[in-house]
C-alpha positions in Angstrom: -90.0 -274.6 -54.7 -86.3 -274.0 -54.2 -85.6 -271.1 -51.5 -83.4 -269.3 -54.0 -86.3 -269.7 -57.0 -87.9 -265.8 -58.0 -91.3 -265.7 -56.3 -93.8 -262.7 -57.3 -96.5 -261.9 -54.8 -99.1 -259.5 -57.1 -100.6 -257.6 -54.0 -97.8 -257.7 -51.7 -98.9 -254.4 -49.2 -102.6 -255.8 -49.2 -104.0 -258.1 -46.4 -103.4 -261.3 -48.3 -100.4 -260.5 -50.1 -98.5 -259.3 -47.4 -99.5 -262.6 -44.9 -97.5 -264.3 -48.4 -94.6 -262.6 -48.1 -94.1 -263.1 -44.0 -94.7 -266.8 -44.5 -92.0 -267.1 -47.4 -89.8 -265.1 -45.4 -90.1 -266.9 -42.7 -90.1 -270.3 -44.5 -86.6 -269.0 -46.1 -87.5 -267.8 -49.2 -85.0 -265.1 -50.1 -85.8 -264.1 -53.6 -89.0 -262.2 -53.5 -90.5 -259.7 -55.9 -93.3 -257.5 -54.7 -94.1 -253.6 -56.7 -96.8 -251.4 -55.6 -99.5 -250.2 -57.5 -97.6 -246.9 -58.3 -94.9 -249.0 -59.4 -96.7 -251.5 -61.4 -100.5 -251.3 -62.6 -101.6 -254.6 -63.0 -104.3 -253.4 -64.9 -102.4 -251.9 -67.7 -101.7 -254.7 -70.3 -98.5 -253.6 -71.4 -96.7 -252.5 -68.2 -97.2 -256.1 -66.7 -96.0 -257.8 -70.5 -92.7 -255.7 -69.6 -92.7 -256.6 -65.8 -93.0 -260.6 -66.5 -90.4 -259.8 -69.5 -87.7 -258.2 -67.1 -88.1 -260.5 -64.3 -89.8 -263.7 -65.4 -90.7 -264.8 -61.8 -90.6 -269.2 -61.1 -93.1 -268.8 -58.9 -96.9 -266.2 -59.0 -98.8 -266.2 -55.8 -101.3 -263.8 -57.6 -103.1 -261.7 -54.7 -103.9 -258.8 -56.2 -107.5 -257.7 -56.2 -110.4 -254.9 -55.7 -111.7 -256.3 -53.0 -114.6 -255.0 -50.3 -117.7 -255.7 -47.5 -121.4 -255.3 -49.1 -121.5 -251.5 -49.4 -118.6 -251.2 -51.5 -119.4 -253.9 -54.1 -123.0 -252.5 -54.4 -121.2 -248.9 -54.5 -118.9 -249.5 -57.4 -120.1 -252.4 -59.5 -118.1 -251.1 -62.1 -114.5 -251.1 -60.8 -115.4 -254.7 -59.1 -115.6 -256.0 -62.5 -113.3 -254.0 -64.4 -110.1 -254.1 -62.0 -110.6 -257.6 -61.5 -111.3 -259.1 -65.0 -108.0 -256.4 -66.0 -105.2 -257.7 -62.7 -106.5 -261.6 -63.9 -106.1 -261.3 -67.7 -102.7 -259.9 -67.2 -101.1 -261.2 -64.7 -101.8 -265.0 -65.5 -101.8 -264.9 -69.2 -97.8 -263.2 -68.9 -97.3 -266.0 -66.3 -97.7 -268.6 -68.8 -96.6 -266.4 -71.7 -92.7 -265.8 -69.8 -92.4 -269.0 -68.4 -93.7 -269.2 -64.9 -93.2 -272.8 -63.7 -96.4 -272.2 -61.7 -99.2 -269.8 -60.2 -101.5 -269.4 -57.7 -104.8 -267.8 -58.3 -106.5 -266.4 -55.0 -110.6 -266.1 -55.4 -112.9 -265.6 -53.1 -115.8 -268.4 -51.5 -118.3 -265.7 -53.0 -118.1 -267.1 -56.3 -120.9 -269.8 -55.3 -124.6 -269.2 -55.5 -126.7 -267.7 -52.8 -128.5 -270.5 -51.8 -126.4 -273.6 -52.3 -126.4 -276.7 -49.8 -124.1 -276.6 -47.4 -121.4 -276.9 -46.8 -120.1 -275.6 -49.7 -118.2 -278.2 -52.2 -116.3 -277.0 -55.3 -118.7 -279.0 -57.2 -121.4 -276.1 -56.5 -120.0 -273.8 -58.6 -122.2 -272.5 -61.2 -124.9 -274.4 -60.1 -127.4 -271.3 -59.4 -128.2 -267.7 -59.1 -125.1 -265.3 -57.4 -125.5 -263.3 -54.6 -126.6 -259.9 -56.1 -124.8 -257.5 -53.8 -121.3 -259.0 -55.1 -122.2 -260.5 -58.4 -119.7 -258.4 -60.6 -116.3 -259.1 -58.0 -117.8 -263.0 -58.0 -118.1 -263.2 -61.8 -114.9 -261.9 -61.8 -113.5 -264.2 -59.8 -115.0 -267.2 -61.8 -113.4 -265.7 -64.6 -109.8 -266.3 -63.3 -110.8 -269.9 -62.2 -112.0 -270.5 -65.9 -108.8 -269.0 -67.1 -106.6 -270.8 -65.1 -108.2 -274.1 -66.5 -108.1 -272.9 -69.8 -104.1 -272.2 -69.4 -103.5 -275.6 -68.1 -106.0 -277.9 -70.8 -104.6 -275.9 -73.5 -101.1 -274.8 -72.9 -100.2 -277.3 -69.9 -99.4 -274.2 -67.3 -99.7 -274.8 -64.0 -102.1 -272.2 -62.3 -103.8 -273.6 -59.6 -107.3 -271.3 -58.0 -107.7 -270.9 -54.2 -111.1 -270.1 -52.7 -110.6 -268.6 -49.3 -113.7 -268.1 -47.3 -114.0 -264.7 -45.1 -110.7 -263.1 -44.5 -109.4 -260.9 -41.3 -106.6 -260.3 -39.3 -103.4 -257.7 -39.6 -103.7 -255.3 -42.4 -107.3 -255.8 -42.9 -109.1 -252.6 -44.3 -111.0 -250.9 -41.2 -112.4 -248.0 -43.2 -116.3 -248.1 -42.5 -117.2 -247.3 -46.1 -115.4 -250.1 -47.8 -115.0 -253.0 -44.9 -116.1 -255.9 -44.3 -118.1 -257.3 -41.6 -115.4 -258.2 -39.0 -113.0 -255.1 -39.2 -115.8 -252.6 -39.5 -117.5 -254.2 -36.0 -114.1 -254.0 -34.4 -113.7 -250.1 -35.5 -117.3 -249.6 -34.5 -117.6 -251.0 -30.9 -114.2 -249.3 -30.6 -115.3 -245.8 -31.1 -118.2 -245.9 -29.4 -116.5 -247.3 -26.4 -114.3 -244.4 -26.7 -117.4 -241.9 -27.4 -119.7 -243.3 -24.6 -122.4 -244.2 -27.3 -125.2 -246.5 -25.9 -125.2 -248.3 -28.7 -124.1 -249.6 -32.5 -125.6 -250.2 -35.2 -124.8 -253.4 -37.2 -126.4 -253.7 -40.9 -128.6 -256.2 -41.2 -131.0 -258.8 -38.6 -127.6 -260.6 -37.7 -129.2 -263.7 -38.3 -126.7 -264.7 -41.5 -123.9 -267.3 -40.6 -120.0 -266.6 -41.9 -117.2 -268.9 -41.8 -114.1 -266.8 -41.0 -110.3 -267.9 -41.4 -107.3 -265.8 -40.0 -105.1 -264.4 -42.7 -102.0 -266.0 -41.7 -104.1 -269.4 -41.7 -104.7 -268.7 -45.8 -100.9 -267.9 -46.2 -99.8 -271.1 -44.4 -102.6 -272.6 -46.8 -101.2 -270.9 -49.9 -97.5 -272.2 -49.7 -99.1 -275.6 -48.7 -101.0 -275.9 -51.6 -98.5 -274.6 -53.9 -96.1 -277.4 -53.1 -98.7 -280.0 -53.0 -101.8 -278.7 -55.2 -102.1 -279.1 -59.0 -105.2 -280.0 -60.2 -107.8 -278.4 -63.1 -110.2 -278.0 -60.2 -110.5 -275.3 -57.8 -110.0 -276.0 -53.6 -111.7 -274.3 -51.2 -109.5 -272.7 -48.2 -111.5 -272.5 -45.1 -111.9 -273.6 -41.1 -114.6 -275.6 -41.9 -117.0 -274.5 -39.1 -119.5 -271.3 -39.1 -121.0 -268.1 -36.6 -123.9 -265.7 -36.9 -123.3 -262.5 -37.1 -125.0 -261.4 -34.3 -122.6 -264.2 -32.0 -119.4 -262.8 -34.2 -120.7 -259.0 -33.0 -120.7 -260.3 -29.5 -117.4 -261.8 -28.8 -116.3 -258.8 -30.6 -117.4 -256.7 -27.9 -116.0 -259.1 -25.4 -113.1 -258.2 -26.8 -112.9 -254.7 -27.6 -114.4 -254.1 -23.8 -117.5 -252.1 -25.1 -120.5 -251.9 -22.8 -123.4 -250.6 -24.9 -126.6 -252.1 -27.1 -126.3 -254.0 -29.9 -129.2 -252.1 -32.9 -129.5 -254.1 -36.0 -130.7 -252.0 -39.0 -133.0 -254.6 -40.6 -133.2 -252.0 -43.3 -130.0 -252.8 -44.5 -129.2 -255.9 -46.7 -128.2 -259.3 -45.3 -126.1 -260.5 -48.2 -125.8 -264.6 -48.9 -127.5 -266.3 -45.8 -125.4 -268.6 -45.3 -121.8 -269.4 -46.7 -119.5 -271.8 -44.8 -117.2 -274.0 -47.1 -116.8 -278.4 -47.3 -112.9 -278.5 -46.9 -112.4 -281.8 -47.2 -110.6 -281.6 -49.8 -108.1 -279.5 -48.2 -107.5 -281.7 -45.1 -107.5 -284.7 -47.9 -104.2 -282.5 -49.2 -102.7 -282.2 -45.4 -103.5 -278.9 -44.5 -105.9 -277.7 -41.7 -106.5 -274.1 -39.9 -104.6 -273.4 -36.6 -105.7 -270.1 -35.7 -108.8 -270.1 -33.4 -111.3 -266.8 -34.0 -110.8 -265.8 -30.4 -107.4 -265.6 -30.6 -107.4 -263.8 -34.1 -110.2 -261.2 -33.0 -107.5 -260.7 -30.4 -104.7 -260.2 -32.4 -107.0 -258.3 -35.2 -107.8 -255.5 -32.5 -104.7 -255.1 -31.1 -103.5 -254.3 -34.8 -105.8 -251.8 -35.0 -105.4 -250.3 -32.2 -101.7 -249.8 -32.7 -102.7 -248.0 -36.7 -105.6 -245.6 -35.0 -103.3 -244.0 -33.0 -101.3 -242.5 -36.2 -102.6 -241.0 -39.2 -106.4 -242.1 -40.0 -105.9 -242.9 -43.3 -103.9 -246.0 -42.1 -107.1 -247.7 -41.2 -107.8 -247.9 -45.2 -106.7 -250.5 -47.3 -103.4 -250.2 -49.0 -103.5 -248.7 -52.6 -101.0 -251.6 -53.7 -103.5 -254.0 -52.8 -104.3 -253.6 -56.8 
């Protein structure tokens, strides 16, 4: 990429987006598009056909998503699908349809089956059943990474599919009802050390291992991989090394200073078991994590402690994420 080619980052106010458009930026890049979901609705067929018509971007880091922890996907099945399978469709068949030179397709590690060996190689994919709590958003997902081969065996186009593991770090979504696992304990010890509660309560026995990369770790990936990367088959975009939930919980604490009980709600669903992504494929292309969890549930808490102070609703997810 030139610095002077037109880049569009679809998503460019939500966690992953955003990380993008700092790295360019810094990097040099001074021809950036970004619009907001009020500006442009990716999921409307003919107001994207006119966006890529107008501007016809060189570059697509396509961001955009519905994204969301356990409750949320088992909340809104429907809208997991739907946005997702809409923002895809559009945004990479007007891509190849206005001359992008190449795109980016950002998935999600949930696309693999529940109960695959790991770690978790690209091979895996489709080899059995999908965690049910986030089946819809991960059949989505597989989706784009089927289109984006499709595009390139039958057209030539270059899309390229990224599979970042567990995401955090600034921007992240912190409201309980949609969150995942890592903001939502943050938000929680937080209160409660400002409260006095004796304790929290964490969904699930604790017991399930997730493999978590800092934000600004998948944007350094992302430009990395769109320099270097073109192949018909998906890369996974991860650290390459695991926690419980219960040993994430505690150096959360650690952090956020809260002296109180953990209470795990063995009630509440687990989700996959365990999920931590083979990356050797990755560090085969150059390109290894540098951002070590301490330091990023650091940096992740002193974000949000800076966005409680103002209005709540800054703790939700930006509506341009879509």
């Amino acid at each position: 990429m030139n610095k002077d080619d037109k880049i569009y980052i679809a998503g460019h106010r939500g966690m992953v987006g955003s990380a993008i458009w700092r790295r360019l930026e810094a990097e040099g890049y001074t021809n950036l598009i970004g619009r907001t979901s009020r500006e442009l609705d990716l999921t409307n067929q003919e107001a994207v056909e006119t966006f890529f018509a107008e501007n016809r971007p060189d570059y697509v880091f396509l961001a955009a998503a519905k994204v969301g922890g356990i409750k949320a996907n088992n909340d809104y099945p429907a809208e997991f699908i739907h946005q997702n399978l809409a923002i895809q469709t559009n945004v990479i068949h007007n891509a190849w349809k206005f001359g992008t030179t190449k795109l980016a397709f950002l998935g999600s590690s949930c696309i693999y089956p529940r109960d695959c060996p790991q770690p978790i190689k690209e091979e895996s994919l489709l080899t059995g059943p999908l965690e049910p709590t986030n089946q819809p958003y991960a059949i989505a997902k597989i989706a784009g990474i089927e289109m984006c081969k499709s595009y390139r065996r039958q057209y030539g186009f270059d899309a390229i599919s990224l599979m970042p593991t567990n995401l955090y770090g600034p921007g992240d979504n912190f409201d309980l009802e949609t969150s995942h696992v890592l903001p939502a304990l943050i938000r929680k010890f937080h209160e409660a050390k400002e409260r006095g509660d004796p304790e929290v309560e964490i969904w699930g026995t604790g017991t399930p291992r997730r493999e978590f990369l800092h934000v600004d770790d998948l944007a350094d990936a992302s430009l990395h991989l769109m320099r270097r990367y073109s192949a018909l088959e998906h890369i996974n975009v991860g650290v390459g090394t695991d926690i419980s939930i219960c040993e994430l919980a505690e150096q959360i604490l650690d952090v956020v200073g809260y002296q109180g009980e953990l209470r795990f709600n063995t009630e509440k669903p687990d989700g996959t078991p365990l999920k931590l992504l083979d990356v050797s494929r990755l560090r085969d292309f150059g390109w290894a994590a540098g951002i070590t969890l301490d330091n990023g549930i650091s940096d992740t808490y002193q974000g949000y402690q800076l966005r409680s102070k103002g209005d709540g609703s800054r703790l939700q997810p930006d509506s341009s994420n879509q």
